[in-house]
gemmi code that builds the backbone of each chain (N, CA, C; Angstrom):
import gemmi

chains = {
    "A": [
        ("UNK", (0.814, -1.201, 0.000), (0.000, 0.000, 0.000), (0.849, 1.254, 0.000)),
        ("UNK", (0.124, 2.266, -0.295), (0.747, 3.607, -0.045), (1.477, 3.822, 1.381)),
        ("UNK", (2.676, 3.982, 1.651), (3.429, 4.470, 3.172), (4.322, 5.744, 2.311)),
        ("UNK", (4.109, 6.146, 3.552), (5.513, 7.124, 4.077), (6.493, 6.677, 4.686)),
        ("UNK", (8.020, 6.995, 4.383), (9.248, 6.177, 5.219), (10.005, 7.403, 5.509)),
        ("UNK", (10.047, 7.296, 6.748), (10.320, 8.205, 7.254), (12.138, 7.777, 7.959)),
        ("UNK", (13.233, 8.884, 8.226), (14.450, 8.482, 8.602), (15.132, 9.566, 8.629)),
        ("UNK", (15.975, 9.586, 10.115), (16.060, 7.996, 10.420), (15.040, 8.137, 11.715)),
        ("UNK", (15.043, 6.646, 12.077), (13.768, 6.604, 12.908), (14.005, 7.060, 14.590)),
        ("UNK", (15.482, 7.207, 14.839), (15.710, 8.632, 16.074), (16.883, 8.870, 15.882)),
        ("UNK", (17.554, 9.852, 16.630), (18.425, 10.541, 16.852), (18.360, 11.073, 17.948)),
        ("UNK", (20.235, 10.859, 18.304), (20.831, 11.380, 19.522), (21.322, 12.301, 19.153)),
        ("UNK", (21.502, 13.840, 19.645), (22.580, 14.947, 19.140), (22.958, 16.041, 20.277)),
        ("UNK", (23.906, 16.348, 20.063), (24.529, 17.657, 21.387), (23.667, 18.739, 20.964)),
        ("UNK", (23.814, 19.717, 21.814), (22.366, 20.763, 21.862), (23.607, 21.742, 20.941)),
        ("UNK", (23.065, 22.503, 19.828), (23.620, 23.214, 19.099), (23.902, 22.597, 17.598)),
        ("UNK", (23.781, 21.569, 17.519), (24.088, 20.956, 16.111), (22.692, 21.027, 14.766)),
        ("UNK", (23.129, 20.783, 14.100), (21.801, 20.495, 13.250), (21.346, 19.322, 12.647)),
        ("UNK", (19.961, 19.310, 12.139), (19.743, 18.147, 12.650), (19.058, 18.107, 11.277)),
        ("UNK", (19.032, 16.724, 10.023), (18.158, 16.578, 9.021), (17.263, 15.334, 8.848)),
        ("UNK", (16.349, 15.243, 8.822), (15.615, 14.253, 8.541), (14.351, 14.171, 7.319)),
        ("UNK", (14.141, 13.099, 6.766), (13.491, 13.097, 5.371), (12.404, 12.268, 5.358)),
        ("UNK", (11.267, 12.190, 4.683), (10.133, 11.451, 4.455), (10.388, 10.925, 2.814)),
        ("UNK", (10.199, 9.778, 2.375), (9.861, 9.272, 0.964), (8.938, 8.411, 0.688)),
        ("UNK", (8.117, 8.363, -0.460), (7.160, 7.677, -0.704), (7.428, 6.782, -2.064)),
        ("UNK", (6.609, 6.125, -2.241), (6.634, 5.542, -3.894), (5.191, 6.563, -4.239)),
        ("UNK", (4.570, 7.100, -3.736), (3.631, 7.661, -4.368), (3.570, 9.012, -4.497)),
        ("UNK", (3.021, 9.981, -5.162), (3.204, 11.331, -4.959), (2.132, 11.675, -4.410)),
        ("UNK", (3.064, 13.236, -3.601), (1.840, 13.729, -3.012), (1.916, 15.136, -3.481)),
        ("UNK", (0.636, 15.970, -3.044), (0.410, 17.501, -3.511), (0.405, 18.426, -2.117)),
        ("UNK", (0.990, 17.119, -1.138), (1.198, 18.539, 0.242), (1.892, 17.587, 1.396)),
        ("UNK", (2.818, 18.376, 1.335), (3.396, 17.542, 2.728), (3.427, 18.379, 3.990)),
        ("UNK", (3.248, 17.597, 5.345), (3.243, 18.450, 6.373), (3.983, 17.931, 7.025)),
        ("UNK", (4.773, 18.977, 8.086), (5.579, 18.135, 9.160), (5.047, 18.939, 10.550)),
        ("UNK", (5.232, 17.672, 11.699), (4.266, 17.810, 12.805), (5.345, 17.352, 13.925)),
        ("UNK", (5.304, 18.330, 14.860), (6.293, 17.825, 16.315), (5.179, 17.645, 17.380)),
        ("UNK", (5.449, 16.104, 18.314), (4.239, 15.928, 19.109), (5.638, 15.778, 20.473)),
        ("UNK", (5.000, 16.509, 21.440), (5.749, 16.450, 22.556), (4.831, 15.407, 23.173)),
        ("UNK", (5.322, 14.538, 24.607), (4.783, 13.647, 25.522), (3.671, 14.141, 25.924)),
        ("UNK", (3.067, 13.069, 25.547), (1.417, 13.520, 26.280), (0.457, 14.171, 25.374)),
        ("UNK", (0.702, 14.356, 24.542), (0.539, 15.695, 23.762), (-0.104, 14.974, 22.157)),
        ("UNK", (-1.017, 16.100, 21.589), (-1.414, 15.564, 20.513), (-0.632, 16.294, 19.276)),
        ("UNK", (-0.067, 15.884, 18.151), (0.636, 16.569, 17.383), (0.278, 17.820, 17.130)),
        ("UNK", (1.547, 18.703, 16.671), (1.180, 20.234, 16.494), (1.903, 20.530, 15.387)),
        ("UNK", (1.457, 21.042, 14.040), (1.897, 21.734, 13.069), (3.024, 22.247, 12.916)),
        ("UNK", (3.994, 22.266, 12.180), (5.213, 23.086, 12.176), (5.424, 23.742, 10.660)),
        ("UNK", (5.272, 22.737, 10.031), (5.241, 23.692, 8.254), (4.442, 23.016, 7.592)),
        ("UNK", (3.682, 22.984, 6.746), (3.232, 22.736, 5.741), (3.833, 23.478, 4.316)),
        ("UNK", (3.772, 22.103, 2.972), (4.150, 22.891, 1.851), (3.050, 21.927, 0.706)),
        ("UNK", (3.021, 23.044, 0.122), (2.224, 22.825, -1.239), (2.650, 22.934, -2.659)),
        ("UNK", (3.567, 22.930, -2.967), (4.224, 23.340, -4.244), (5.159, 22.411, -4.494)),
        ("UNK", (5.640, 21.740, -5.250), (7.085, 20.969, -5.530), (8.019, 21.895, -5.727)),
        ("UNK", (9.308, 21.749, -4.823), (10.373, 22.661, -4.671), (10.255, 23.479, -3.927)),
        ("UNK", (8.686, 23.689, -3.678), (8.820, 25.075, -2.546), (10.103, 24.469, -1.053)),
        ("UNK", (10.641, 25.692, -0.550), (11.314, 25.846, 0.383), (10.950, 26.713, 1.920)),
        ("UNK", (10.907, 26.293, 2.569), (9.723, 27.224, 3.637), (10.396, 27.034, 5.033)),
        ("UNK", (10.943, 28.254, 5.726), (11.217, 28.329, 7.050), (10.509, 28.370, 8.110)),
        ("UNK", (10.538, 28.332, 9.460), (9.772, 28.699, 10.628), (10.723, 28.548, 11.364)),
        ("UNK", (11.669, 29.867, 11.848), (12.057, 29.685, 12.532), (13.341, 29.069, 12.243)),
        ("UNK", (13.655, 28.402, 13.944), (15.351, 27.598, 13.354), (14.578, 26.369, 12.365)),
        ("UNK", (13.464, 26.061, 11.649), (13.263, 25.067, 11.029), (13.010, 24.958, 9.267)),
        ("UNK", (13.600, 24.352, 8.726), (12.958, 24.590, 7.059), (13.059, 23.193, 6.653)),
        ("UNK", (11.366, 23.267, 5.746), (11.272, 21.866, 5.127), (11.263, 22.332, 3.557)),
        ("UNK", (11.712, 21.423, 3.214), (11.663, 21.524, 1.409), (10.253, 20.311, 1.081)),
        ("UNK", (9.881, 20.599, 0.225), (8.801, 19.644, -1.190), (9.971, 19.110, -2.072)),
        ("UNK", (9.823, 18.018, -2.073), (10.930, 17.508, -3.372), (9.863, 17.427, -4.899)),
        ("UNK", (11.239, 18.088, -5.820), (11.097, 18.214, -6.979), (10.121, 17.006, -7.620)),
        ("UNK", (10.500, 15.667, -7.163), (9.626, 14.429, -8.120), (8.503, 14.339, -7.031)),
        ("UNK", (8.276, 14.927, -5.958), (6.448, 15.031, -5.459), (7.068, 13.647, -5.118)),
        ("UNK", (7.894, 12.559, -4.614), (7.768, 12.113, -3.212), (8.879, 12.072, -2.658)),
        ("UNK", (9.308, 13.489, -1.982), (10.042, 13.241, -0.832), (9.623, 14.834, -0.222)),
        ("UNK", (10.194, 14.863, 0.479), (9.961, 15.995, 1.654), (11.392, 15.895, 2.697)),
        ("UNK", (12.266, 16.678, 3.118), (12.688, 16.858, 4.126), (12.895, 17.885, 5.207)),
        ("UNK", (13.033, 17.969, 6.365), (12.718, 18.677, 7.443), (14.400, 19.083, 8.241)),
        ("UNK", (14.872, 20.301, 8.532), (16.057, 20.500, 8.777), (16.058, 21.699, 9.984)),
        ("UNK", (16.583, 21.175, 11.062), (16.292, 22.198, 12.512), (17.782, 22.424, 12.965)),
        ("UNK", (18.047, 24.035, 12.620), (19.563, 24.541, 12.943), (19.637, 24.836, 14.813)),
        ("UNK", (21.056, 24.609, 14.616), (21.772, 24.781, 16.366), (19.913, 24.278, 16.904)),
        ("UNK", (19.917, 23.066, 17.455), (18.979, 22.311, 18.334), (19.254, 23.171, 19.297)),
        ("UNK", (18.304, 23.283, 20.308), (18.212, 23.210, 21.748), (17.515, 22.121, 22.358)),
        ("UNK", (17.382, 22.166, 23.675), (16.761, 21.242, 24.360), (14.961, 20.830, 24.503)),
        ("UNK", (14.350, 21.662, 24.385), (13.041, 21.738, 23.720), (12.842, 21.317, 22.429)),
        ("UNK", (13.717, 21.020, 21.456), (13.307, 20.392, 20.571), (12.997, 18.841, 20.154)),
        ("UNK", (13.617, 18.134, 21.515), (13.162, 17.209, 22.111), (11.582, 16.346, 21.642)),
        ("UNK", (11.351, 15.446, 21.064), (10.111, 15.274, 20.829), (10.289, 14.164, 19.432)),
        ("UNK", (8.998, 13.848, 19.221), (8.787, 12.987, 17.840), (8.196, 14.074, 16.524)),
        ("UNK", (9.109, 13.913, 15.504), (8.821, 14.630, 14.520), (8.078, 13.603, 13.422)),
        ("UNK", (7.498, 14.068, 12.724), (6.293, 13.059, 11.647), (6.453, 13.969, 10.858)),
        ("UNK", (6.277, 13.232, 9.520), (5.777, 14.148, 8.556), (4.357, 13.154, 7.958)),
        ("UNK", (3.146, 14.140, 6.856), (2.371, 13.581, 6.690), (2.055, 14.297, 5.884)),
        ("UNK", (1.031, 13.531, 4.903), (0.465, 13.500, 3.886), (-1.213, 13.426, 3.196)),
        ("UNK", (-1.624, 14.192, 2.163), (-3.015, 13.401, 1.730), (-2.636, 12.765, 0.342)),
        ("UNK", (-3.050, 11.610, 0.243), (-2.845, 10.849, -0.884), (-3.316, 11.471, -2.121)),
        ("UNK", (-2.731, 11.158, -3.335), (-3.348, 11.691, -4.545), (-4.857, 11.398, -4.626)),
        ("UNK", (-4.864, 12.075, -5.432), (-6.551, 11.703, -6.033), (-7.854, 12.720, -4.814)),
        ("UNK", (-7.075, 13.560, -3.809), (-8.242, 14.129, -3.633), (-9.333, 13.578, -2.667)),
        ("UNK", (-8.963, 12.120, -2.037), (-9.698, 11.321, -1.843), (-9.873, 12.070, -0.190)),
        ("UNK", (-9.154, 12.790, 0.539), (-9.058, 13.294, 2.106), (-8.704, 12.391, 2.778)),
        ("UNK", (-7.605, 11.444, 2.113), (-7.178, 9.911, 3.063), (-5.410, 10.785, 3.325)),
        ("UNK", (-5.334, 10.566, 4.874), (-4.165, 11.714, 5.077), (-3.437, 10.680, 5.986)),
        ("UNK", (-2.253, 10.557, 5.680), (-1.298, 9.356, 6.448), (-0.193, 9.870, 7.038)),
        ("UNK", (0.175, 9.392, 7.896), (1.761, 9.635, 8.122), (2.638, 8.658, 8.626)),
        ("UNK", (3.711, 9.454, 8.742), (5.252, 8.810, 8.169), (5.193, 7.786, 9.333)),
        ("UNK", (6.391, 6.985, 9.687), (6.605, 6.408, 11.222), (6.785, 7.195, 12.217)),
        ("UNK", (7.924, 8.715, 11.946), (7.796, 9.398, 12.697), (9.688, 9.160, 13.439)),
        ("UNK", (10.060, 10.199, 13.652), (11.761, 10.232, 13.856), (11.624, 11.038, 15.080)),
        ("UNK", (12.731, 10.337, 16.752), (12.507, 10.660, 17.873), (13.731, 11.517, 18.044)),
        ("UNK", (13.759, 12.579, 18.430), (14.749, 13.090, 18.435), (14.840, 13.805, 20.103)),
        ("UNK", (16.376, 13.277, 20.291), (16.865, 13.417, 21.818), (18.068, 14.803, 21.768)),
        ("UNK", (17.973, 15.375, 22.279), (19.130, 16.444, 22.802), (19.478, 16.682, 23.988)),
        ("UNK", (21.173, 16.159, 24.003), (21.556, 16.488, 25.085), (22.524, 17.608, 25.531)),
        ("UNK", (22.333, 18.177, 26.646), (22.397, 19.523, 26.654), (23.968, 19.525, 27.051)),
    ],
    "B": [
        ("UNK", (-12.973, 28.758, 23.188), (-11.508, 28.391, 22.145), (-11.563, 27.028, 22.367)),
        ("UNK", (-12.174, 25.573, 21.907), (-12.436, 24.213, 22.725), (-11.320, 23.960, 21.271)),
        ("UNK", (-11.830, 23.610, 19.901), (-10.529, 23.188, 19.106), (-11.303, 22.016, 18.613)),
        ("UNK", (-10.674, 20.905, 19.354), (-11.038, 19.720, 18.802), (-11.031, 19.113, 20.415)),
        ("UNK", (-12.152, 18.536, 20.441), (-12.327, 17.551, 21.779), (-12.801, 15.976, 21.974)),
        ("UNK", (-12.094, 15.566, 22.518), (-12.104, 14.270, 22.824), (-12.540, 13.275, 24.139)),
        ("UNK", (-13.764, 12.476, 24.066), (-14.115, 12.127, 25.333), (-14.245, 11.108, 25.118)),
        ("UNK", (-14.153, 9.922, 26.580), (-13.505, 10.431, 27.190), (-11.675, 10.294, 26.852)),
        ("UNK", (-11.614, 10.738, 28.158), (-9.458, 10.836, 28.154), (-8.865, 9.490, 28.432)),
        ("UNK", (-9.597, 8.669, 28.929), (-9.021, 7.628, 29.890), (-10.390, 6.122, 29.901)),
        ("UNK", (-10.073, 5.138, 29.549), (-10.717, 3.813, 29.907), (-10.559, 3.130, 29.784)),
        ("UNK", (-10.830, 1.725, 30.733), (-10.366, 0.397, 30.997), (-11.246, 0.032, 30.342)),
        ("UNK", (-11.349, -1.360, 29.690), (-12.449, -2.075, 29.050), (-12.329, -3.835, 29.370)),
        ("UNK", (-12.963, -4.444, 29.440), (-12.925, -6.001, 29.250), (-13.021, -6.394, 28.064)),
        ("UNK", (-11.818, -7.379, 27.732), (-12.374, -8.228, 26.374), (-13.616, -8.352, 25.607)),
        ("UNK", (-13.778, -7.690, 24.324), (-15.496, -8.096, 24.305), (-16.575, -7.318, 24.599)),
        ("UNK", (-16.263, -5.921, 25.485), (-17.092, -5.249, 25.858), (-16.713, -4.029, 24.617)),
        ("UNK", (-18.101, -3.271, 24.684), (-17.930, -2.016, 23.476), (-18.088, -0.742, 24.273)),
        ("UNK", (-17.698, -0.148, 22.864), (-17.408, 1.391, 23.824), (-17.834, 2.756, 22.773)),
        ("UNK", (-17.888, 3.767, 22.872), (-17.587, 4.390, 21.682), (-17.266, 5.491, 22.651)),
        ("UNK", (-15.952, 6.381, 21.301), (-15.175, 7.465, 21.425), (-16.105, 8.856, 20.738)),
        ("UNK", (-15.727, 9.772, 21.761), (-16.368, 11.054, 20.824), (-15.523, 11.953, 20.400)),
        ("UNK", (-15.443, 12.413, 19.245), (-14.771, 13.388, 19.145), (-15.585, 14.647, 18.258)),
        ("UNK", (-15.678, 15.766, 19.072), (-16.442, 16.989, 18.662), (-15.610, 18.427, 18.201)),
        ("UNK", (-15.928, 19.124, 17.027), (-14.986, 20.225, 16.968), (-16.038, 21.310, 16.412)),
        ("UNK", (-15.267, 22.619, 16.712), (-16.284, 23.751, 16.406), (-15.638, 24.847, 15.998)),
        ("UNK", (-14.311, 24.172, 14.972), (-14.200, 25.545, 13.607), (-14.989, 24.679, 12.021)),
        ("UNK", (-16.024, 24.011, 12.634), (-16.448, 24.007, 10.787), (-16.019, 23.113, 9.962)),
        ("UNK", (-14.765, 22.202, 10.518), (-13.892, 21.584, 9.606), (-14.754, 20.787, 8.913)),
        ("UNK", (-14.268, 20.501, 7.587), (-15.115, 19.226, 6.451), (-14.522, 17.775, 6.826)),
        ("UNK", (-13.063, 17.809, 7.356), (-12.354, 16.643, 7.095), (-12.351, 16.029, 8.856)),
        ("UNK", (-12.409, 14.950, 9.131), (-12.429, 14.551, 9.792), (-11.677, 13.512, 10.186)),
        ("UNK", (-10.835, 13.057, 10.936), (-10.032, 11.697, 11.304), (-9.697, 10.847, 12.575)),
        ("UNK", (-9.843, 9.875, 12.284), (-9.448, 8.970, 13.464), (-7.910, 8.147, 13.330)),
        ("UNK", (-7.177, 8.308, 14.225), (-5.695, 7.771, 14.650), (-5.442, 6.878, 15.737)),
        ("UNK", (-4.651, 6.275, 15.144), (-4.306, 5.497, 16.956), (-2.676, 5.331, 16.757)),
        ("UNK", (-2.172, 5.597, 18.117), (-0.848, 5.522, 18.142), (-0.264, 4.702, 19.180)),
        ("UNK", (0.669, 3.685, 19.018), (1.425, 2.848, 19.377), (2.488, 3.014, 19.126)),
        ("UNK", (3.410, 2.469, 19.974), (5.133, 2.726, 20.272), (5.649, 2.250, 19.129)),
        ("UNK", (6.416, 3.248, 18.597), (7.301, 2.807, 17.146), (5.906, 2.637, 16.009)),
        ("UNK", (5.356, 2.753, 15.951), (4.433, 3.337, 14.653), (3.794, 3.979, 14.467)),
        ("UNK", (4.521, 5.222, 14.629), (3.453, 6.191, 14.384), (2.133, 6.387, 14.571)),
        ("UNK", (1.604, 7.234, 13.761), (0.113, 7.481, 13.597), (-1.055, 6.458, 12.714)),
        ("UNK", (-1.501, 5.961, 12.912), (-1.964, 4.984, 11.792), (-3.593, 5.515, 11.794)),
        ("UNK", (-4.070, 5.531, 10.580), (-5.509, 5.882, 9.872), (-6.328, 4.254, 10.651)),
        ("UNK", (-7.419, 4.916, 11.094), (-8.390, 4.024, 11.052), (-9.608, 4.271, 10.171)),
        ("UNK", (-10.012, 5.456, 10.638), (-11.278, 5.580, 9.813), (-11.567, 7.028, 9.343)),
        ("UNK", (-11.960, 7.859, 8.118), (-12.060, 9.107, 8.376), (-13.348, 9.659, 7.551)),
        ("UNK", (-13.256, 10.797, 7.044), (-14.475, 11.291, 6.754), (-14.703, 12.979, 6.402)),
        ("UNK", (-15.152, 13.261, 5.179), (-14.686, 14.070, 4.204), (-15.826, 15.255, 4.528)),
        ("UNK", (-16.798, 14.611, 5.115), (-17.942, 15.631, 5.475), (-18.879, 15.427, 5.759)),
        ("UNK", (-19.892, 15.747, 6.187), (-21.216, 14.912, 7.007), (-22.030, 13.772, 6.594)),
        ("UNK", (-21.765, 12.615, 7.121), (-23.099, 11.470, 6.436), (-22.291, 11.076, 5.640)),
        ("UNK", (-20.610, 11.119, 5.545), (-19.759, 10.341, 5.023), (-18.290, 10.063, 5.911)),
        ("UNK", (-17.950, 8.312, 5.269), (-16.870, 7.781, 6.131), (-16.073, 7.046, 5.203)),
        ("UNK", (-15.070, 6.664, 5.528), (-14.153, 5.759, 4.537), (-13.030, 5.085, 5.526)),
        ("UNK", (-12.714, 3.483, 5.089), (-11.461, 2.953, 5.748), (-10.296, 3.916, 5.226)),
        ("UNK", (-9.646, 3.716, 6.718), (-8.037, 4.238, 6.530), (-7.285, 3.030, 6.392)),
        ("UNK", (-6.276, 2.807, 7.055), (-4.804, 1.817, 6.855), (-5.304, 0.893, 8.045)),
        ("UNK", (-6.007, 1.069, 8.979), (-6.216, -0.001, 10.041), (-7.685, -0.124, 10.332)),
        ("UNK", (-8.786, 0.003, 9.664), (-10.299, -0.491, 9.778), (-10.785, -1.464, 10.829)),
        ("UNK", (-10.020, -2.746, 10.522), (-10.911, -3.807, 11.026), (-10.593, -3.331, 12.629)),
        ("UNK", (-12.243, -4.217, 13.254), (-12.734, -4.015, 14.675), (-13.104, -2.524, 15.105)),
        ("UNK", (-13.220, -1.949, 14.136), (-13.760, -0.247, 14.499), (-14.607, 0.285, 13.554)),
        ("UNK", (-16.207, 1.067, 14.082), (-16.924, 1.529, 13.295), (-17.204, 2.901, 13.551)),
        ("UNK", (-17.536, 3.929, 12.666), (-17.686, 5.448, 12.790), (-18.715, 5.752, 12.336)),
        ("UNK", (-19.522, 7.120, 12.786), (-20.244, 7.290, 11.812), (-20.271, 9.203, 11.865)),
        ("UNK", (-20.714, 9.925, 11.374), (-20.823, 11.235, 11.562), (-21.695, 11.431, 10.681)),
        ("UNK", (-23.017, 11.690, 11.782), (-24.443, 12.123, 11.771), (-24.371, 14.049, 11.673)),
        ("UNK", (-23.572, 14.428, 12.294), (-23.571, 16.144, 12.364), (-22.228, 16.265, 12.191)),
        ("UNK", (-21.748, 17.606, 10.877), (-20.658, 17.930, 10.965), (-19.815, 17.851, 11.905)),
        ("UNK", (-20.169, 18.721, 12.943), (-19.166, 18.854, 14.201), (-18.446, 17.512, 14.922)),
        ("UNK", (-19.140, 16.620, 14.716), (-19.199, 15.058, 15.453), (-18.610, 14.294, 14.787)),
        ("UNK", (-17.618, 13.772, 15.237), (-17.296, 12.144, 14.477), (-16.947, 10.951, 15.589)),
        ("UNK", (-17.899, 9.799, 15.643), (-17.721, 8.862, 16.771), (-16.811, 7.737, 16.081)),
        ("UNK", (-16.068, 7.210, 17.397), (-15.398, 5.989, 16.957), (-16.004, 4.756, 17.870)),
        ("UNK", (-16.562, 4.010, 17.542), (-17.185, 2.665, 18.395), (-16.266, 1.446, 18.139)),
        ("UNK", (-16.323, 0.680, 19.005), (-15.230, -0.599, 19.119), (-16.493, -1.835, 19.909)),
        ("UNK", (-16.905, -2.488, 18.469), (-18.102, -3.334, 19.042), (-17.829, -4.242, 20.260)),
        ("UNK", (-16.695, -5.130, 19.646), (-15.747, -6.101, 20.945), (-14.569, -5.332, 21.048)),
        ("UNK", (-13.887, -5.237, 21.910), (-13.169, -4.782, 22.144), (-12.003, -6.234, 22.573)),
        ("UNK", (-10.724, -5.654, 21.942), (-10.115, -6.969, 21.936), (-7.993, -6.568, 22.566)),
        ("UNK", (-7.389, -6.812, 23.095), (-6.291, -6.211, 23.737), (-5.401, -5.509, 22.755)),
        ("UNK", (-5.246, -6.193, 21.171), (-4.947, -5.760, 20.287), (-5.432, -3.721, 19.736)),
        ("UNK", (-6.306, -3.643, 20.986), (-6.821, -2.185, 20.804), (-6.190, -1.144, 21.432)),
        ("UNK", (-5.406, -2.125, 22.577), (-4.963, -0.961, 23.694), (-4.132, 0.043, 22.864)),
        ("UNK", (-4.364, 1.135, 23.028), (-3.684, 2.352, 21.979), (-4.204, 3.336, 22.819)),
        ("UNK", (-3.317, 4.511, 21.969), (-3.968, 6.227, 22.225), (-4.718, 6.485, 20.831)),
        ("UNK", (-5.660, 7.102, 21.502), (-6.706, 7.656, 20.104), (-6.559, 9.150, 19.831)),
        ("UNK", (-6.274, 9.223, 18.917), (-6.301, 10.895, 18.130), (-7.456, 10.832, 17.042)),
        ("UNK", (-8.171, 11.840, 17.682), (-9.128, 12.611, 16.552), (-8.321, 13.655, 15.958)),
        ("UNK", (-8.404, 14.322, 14.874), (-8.775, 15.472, 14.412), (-9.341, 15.791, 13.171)),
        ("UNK", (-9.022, 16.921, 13.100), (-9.884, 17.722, 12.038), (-9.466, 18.928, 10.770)),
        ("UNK", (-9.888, 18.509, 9.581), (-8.944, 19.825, 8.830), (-9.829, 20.591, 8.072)),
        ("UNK", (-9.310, 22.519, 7.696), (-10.346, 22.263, 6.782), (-9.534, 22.385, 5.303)),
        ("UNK", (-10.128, 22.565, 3.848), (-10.054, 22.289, 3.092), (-8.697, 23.388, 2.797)),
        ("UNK", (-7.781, 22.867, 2.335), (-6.626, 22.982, 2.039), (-6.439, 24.334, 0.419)),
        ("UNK", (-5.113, 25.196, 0.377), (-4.903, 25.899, -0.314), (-4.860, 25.022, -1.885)),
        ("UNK", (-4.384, 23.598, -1.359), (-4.052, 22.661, -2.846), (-5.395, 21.988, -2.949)),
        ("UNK", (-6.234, 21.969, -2.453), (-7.297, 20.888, -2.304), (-7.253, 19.755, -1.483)),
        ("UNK", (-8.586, 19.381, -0.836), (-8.395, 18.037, 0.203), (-7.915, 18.969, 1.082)),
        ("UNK", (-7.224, 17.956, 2.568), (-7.269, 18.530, 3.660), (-6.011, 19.098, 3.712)),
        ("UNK", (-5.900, 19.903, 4.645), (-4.316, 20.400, 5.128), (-4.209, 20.495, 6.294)),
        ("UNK", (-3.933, 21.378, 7.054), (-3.589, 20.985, 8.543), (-4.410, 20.611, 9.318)),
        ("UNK", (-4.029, 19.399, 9.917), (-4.729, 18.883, 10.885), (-4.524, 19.449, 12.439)),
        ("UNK", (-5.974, 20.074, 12.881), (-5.916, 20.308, 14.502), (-5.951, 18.738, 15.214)),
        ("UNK", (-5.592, 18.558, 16.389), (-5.495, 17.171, 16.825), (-6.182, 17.322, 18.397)),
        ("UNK", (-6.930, 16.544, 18.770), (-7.081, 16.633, 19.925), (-6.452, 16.217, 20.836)),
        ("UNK", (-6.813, 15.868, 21.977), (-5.502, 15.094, 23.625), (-5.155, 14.010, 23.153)),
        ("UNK", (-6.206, 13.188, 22.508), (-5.879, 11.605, 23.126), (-6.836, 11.156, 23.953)),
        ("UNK", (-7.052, 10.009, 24.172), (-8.049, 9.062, 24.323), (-7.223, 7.770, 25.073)),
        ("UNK", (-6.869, 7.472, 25.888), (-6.113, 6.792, 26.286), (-6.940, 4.933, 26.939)),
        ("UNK", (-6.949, 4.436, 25.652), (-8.031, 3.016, 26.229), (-6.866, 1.954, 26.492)),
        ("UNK", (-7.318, 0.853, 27.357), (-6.717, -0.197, 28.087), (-7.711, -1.034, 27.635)),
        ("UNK", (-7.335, -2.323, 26.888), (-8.197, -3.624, 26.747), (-7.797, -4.576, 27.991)),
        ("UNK", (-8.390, -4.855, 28.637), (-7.444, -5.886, 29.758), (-8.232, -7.494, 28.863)),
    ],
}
model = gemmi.Model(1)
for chain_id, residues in chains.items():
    chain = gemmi.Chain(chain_id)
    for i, (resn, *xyz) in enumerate(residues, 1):
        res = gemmi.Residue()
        res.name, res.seqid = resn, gemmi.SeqId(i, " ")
        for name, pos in zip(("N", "CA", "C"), xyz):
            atom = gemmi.Atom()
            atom.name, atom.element = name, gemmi.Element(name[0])
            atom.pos, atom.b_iso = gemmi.Position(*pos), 0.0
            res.add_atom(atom)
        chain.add_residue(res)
    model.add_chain(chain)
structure = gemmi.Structure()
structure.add_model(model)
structure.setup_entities()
């Protein structure tokens, strides 16, 4: 079936480094989102993109749309310790259908 | 300012016994979804729903039924309930996106069920 593969599936890193992680599909999509869910917590938005190639910041964070519509990656400069958490990225499948999936999801630890 | 809400937060169940989940929201959204999350896999689709008086399987269907009678509402019911269920439940909700279909999803707490 249609997945998202998401990687890598965690990371350890010193607080200040940067940090990249990527989503790929065999299928294309027309919007990728990436989502940080802290403990306890229900996921929360961080970028969304709609365009192939678009490039889009928030902050210390920027995700790209890949050019062939399936990949996506997500890139967070000098970490701090709050950034701590599970990052996902996610998707709605072609066709329009409102079937919206996501990745496995990459745990990311910082130590201070 | 409620968002997206989820009731209840917390329940034990017996093998076999049913239950149903509510999840209610009040910006309007068209898109609707049900999640469950388990350690090391992510978010997984159970069931969702594009707009009122409509539903569709996600990636994990079987043993769960939905229905959404009023926009605002989308229930998740679990006829038997079986240990294979114990999970966290995420509702949420999107509305219709700059590209078409949904885009950001609001998410509610979680739903935290125990099959014993």
């Amino acid at each position: 079936g249609q997945q998202l593969n998401q990687s890598p599936q965690s990371m350890f890193i010193q607080e200040g480094e940067d940090v990249s992680m990527n989503c790929t599909s065999s299928s294309i999509f027309n919007t990728w989102l990436w989502y940080k869910q802290d403990p306890g917590e229900g996921p929360v938005l961080l970028i969304a993109l709609y365009k192939a190639g678009e490039l889009t910041s928030n902050g210390r964070l920027t995700a790209q749309f890949g050019i062939t519509r399936k990949d996506s990656f997500l890139n967070i400069s000098a970490s701090i310790p709050s950034d701590v958490g599970i990052y996902f990225c996610a998707g709605p499948l072609s066709g329009n259908t409102g079937k919206l999936i996501f990745g496995q999801g990459t745990t990311l630890q910082v130590k201070p | 300012n409620a968002g997206v809400t989820q009731t209840p937060k917390f329940r034990v169940l017996k093998t076999g016994q049913s239950m149903t989940l509510l999840c209610a929201q009040d910006m309007n959204h068209e898109y609707m979804y049900w999640y469950r999350q388990d350690p090391g896999m992510g978010l997984r689709l159970i069931h969702y729903s594009v707009g009122e008086g409509t539903t569709a399987k996600g990636e994990v269907p079987d043993g769960y039924n939905v229905s959404r009678l009023k926009k605002q509402n989308f229930l998740l019911g679990l006829e038997s309930a079986a240990p294979s269920q114990t999970s966290v439940y995420f509702c949420a909700s999107s509305p219709l996106s700059y590209a078409g279909g949904p885009g950001e999803l609001f998410f509610g707490e979680g739903s935290r069920l125990t099959v014993l």
